[in-house]
C-alpha positions in Angstrom: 109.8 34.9 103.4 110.3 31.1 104.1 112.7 31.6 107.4 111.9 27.7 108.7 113.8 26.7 105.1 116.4 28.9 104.9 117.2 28.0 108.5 117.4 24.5 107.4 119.2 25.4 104.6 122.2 27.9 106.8 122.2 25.0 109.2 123.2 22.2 106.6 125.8 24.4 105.0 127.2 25.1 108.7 127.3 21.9 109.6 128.6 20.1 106.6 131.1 23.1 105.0 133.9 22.3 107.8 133.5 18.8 107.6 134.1 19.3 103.5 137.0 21.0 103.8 138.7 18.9 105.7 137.8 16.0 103.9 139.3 18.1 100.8 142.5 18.7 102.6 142.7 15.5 104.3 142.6 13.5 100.8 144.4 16.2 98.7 147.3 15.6 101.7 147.0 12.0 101.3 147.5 12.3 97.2 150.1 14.6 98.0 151.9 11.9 100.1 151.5 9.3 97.5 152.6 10.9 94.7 155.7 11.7 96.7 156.2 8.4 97.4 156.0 7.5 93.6 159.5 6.5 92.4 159.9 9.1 89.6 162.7 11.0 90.5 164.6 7.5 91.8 163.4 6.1 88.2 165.2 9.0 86.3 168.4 8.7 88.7 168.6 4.8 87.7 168.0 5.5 83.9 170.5 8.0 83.9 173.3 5.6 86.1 172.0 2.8 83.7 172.7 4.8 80.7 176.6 6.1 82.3 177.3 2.6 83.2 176.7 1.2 79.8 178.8 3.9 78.2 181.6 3.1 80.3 181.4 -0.2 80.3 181.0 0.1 76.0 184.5 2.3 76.4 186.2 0.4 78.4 185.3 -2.9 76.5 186.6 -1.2 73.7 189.9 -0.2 75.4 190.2 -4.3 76.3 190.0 -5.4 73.0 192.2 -2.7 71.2 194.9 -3.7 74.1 194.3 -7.8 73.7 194.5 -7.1 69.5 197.6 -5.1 70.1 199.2 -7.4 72.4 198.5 -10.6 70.3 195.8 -12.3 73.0 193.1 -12.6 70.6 193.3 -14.3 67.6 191.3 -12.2 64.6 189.5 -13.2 62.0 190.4 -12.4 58.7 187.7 -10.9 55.9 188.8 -9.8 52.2 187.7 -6.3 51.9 184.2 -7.3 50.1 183.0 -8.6 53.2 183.6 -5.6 55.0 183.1 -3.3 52.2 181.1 -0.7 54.1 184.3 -0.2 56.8 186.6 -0.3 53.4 184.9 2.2 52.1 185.2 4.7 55.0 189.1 4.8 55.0 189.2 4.4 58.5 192.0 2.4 60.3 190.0 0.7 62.7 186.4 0.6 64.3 184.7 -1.1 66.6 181.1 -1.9 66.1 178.6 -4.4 68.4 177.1 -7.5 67.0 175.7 -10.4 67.7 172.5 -11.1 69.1 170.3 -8.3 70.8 174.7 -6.3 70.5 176.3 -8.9 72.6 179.3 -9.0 71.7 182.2 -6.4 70.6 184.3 -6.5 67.3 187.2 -4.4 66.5 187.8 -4.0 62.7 191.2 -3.7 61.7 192.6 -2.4 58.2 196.1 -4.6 56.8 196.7 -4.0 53.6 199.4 -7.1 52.0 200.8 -6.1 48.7 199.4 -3.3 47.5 202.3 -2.2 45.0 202.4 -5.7 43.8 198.3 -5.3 42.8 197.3 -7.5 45.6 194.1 -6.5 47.8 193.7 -5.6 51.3 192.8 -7.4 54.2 190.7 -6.3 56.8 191.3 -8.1 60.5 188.4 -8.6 63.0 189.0 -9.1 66.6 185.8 -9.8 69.0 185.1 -10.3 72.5 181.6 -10.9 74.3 180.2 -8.1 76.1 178.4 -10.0 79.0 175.1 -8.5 78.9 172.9 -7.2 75.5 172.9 -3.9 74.9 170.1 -3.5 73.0 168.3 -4.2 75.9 169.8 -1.8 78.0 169.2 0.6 75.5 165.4 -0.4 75.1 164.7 -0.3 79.1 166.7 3.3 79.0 164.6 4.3 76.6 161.4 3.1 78.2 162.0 4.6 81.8 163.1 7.9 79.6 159.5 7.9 77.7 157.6 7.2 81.2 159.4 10.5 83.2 158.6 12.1 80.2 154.8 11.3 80.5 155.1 11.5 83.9 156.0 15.9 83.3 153.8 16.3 80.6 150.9 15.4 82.9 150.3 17.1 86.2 149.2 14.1 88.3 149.2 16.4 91.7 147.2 18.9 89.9 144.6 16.5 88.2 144.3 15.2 91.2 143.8 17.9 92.8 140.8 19.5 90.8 139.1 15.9 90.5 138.7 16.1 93.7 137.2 18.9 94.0 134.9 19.0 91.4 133.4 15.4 92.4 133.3 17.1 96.4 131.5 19.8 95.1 129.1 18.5 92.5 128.4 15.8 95.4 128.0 18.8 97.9 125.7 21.0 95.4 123.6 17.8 94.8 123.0 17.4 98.8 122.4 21.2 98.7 119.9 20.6 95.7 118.0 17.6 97.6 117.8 20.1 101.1 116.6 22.9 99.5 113.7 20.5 98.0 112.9 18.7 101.2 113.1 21.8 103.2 110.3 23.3 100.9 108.0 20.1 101.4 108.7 20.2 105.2 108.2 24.1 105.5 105.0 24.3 102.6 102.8 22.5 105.2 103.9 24.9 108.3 103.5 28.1 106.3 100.0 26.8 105.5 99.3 25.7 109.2 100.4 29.4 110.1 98.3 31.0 107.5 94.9 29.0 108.6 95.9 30.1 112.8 95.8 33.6 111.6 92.6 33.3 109.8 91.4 31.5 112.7 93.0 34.4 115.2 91.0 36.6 113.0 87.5 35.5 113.1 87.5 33.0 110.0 86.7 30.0 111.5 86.2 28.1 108.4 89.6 27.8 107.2 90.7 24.6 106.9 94.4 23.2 105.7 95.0 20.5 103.1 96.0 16.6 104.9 99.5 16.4 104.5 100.7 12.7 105.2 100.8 11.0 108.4 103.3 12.5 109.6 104.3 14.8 113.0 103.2 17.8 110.4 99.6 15.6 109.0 99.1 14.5 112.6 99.2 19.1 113.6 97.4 19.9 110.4 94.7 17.2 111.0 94.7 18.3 114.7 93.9 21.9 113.4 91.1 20.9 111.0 89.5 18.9 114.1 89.7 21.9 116.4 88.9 24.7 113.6 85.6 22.4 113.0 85.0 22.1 116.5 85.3 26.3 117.1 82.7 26.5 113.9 80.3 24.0 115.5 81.1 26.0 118.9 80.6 29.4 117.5 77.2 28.2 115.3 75.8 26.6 118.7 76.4 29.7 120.4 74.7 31.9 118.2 71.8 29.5 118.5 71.9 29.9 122.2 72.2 33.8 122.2 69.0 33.8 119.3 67.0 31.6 121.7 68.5 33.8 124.6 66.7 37.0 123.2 63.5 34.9 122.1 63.0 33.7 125.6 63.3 37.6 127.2 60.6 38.4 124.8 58.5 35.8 125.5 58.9 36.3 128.9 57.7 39.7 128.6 55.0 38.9 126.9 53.8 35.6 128.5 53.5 37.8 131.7 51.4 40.5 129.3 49.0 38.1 128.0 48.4 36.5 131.3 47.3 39.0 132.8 44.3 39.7 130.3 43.6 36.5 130.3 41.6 36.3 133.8 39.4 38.7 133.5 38.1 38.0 130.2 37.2 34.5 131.5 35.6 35.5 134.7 33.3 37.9 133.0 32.5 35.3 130.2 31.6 33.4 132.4 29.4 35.3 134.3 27.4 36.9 131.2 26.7 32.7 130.7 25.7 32.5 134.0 22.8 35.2 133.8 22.0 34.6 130.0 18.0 34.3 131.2 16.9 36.7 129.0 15.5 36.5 125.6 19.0 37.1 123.9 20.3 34.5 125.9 21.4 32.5 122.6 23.4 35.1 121.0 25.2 35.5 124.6 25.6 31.9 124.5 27.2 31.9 121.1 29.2 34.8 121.8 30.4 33.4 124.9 31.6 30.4 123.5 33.7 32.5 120.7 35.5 34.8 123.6 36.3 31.1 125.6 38.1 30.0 122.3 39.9 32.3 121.9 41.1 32.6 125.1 41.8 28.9 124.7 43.7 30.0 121.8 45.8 32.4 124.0 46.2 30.1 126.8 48.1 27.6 124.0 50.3 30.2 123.1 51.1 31.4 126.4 52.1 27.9 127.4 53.8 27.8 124.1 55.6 30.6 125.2 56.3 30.0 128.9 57.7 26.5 127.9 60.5 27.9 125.4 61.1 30.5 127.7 61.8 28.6 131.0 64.8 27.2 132.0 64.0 24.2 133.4 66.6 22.2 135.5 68.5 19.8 133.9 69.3 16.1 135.2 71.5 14.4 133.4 72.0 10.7 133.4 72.5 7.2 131.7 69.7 6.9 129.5 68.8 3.4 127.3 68.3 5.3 123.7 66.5 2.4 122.5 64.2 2.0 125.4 63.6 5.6 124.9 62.7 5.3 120.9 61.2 2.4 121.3 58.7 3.6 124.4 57.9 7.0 122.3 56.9 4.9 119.2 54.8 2.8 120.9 53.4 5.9 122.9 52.0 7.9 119.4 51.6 4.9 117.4 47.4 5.3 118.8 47.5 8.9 118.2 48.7 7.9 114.2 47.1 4.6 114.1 46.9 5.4 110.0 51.2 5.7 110.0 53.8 3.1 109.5 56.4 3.1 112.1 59.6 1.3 111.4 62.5 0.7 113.8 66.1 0.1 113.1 67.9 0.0 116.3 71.8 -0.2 117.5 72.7 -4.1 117.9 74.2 -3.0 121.1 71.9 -1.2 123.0 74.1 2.1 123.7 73.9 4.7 126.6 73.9 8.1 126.4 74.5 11.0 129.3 71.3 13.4 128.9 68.5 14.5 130.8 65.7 11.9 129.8 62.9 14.0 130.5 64.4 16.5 127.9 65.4 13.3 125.4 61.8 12.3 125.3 60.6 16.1 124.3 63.3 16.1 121.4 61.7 13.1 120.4 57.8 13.1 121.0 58.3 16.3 118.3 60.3 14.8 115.9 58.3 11.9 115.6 54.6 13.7 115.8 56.3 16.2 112.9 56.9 13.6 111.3 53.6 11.8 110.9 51.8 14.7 110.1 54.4 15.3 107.2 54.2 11.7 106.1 50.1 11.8 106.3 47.9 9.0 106.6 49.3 5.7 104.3 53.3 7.4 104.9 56.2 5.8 106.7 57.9 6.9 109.9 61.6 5.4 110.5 63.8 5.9 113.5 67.0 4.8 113.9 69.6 4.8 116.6 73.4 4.1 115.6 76.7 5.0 117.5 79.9 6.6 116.1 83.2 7.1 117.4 82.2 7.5 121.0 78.6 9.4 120.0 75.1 8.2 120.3 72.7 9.3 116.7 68.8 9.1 116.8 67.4 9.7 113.6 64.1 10.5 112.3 63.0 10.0 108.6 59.6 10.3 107.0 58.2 10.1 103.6 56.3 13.1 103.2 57.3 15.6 100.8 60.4 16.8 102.3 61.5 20.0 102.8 63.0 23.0 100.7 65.9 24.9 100.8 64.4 27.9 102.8 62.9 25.6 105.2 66.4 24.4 105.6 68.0 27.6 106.7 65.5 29.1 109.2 64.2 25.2 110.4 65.3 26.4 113.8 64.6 29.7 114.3 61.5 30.9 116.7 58.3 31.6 115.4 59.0 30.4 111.9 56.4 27.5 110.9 56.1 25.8 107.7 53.0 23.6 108.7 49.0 24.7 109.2 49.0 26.0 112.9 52.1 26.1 113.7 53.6 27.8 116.3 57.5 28.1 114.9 58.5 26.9 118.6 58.7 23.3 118.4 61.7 22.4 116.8 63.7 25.4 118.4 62.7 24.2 121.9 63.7 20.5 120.7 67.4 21.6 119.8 67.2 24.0 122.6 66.7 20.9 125.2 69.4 19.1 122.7 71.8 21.5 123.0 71.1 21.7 127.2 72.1 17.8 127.1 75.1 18.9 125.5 74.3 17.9 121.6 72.7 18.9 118.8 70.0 18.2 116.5 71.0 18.4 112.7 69.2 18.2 109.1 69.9 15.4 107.1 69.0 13.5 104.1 65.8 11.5 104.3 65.7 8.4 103.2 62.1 7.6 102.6 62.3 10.2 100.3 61.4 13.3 102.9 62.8 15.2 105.3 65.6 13.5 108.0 66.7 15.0 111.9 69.6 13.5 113.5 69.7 14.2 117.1 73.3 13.7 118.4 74.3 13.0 121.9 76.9 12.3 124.4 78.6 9.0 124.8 79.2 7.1 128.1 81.3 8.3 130.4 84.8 6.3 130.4 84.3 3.1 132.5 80.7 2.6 131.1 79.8 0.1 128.3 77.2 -0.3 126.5 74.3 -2.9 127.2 74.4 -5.7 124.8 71.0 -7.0 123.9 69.5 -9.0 120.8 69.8 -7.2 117.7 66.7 -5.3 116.6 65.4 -6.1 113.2 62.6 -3.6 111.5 59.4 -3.6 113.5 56.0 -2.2 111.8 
């Protein structure tokens, strides 16, 4: 279960779930407000007073002008009844009716009817008066402010509002939520990987590794895990090295003080059957002799053999010159290989290195007699010194026939030899001594086409340089 994200997630709803609501009630509050102060209900009052004041003033307009026509004020016009045939036809007395333009003015129609017995025709009398504002146009804005409160209730405006809001609030709010939930999966993928690999490393697996994330503060822990996973590996690989060359040197110990004490009487009494081989058979005792002396010779190598891996001889670190030391070992076995190339390719800036030189020069008097006898007479011998990120590389290439893959995996253990006469302890007291000057010697690719060593060692302490010095070219 992913509790970094869901944490991420509770806290984002926490802290922004208080802060929506009362953005929701501080703007449905502020609607509220305005649509209270919207002049609807004052907008009906007027229409309505608008709408009494015009009747009353339409009455009492009519009351003026039936009192001035009664009372003779206002002269009328007179119209025969086909002009007013409509108001003849409707029998009434009198009527009043507005004209004019846009109903601005009253008239009051009057019936007279002159000699009717005699066969005349009536008359029909029209007093008028001006009404002093249009009417029609009260009417019309009436009408209008009527049709907008009307609008007005057929629409809720506070509840439209209202769920507007809310749906934009919360489509905006799921949205943020939406975003989170994604981010907080990128930013908690990484951890739950980082806390997988620590438990695989917790339980002995020191080759899990975690993808590069970025360059973040999450890349910058993953990367930092990958470095120190890689350096427990390299830790734990060295160390099983040391305890492998631990238990070889016990045993040849043990058996270094066996042999030796053999060895000493065998050559005293070979030598003293040469010393009195006067007789007749003296010859074959001769011969004989000289057969028991090599092979005690023979045993003598191999007890050296073995008392050199299995002392522990002290070691004396210091600031070495790698390229004096290549250089002086090449030029010390190029007379024991006069038939070998030798080629050089040295750091432009002659670089120092914090070993035991004594040891140094061991690692590489073997390297470099392995490999001319793998290249053979006519073959190529390269060494090459380079420095990377604080660390000082010697390597060793050859163009002999390389090696194969089951060379590769048992190169370094004792008393394994893949060459005529071998002992199997060279190359496991070179990374032995290597590892004593706190580095290591690794297999590589060769590139003259056999088989590469790179020795790797220590860097300057802080506060030294490096020694700058011409640039070395290829020397033969």
């Amino acid at each position: 279960m992913n509790r970094l994200r869901n944490r991420l997630i509770f806290v984002f709803v926490v802290a922004t779930i208080l802060p929506l609501g009362l953005t929701l009630w501080t703007t449905s509050s502020l609607i509220e407000r305005s649509l209270g102060l919207a002049p609807f209900a004052e907008l009906g009052s007027v229409s309505q007073s608008l709408e009494r004041t015009g009747r009353e003033l339409y009455k009492e307009s009519c009351d003026e002008l039936r009192r001035e026509a009664e009372e003779g004020r206002i002269e009328p016009r007179r119209l025969q009844p086909k002009e007013a045939q409509a108001f003849w036809d409707s029998g009434a007395a009198s009527q009043f009716e507005l004209a004019g333009e846009r109903s601005s003015r009253l008239d009051y129609y009057v019936r007279h009817e002159v000699g009717r017995d005699a066969g005349h025709g009536g008359e029909v009398w029209v007093y008028s008066r001006p009404m002093g504002i249009a009417m029609d146009d009260l009417t019309d804005q009436i009408a209008r402010a009527h049709q907008a409160l009307n609008r007005s209730e057929a629409r809720d405006l506070r509840r439209g509002f209202n769920t507007t809001l809310l749906v934009v609030a919360s489509v905006l709010w799921l949205a943020a939520l939406a975003g989170l939930v994604f981010l907080a999966d990128r930013i908690s993928r990484p951890v739950q990987q980082l806390t997988r690999g620590l438990k695989q490393v917790a339980s002995g697996d020191l080759a899990a590794r975690v993808e590069p994330r970025g360059s973040d503060e999450i890349g910058a822990a993953v990367d930092a895990f990958n470095n120190m996973a890689g350096q427990l590996e390299q830790a734990q690989q060295r160390l099983v090295m040391v305890t492998r060359l631990a238990s070889w040197q016990a045993l040849a110990r043990k058996m270094a003080h066996e042999v030796k004490n053999s060895l000493t009487p065998i050559r005293l009494t070979m030598e003293e059957i040469v010393s009195r081989s006067g007789s007749a058979d003296g010859a074959f005792l001769e011969q004989a002799a000289q057969i028991v002396a090599d092979e005690v010779q023979t045993l003598e190598r191999r007890v050296r053999a073995f008392s050199q891996f299995a002392s522990e001889p002290p070691v004396m670190p210091g600031e070495i010159d790698v390229n004096a030391v290549v250089e002086e070992r090449v030029a010390f076995l190029k007379s024991a290989h006069p038939e070998v190339t030798y080629e050089l390719r040295l750091a432009a800036e002659r670089p120092l290195a914090m070993a035991d030189a004594d040891l140094i020069k061991g690692v590489l008097t073997n390297l470099l007699e392995n490999a001319a006898e793998a290249a053979r007479p006519g073959g190529v011998v390269l060494a090459a010194t380079s420095m990377d990120h604080g660390r000082l590389k010697i390597e060793v290439h050859d163009s002999g026939p390389g090696l194969s893959a089951q060379a590769r995996s048992s190169l370094f253990e004792p008393t394994i030899s893949f060459k005529k006469g071998g002992m199997g302890l060279g190359l496991s007291i070179a990374r032995r001594s290597a590892l004593l000057c706190g580095g290591d010697i690794e297999v590589i690719e060769g590139e003259l086409g056999g088989a590469g060593f790179r020795v790797i060692l220590r860097g300057p302490a802080p506060g030294i340089g490096v020694q700058h010095g011409a640039a070395a070219s290829s020397h033969r």
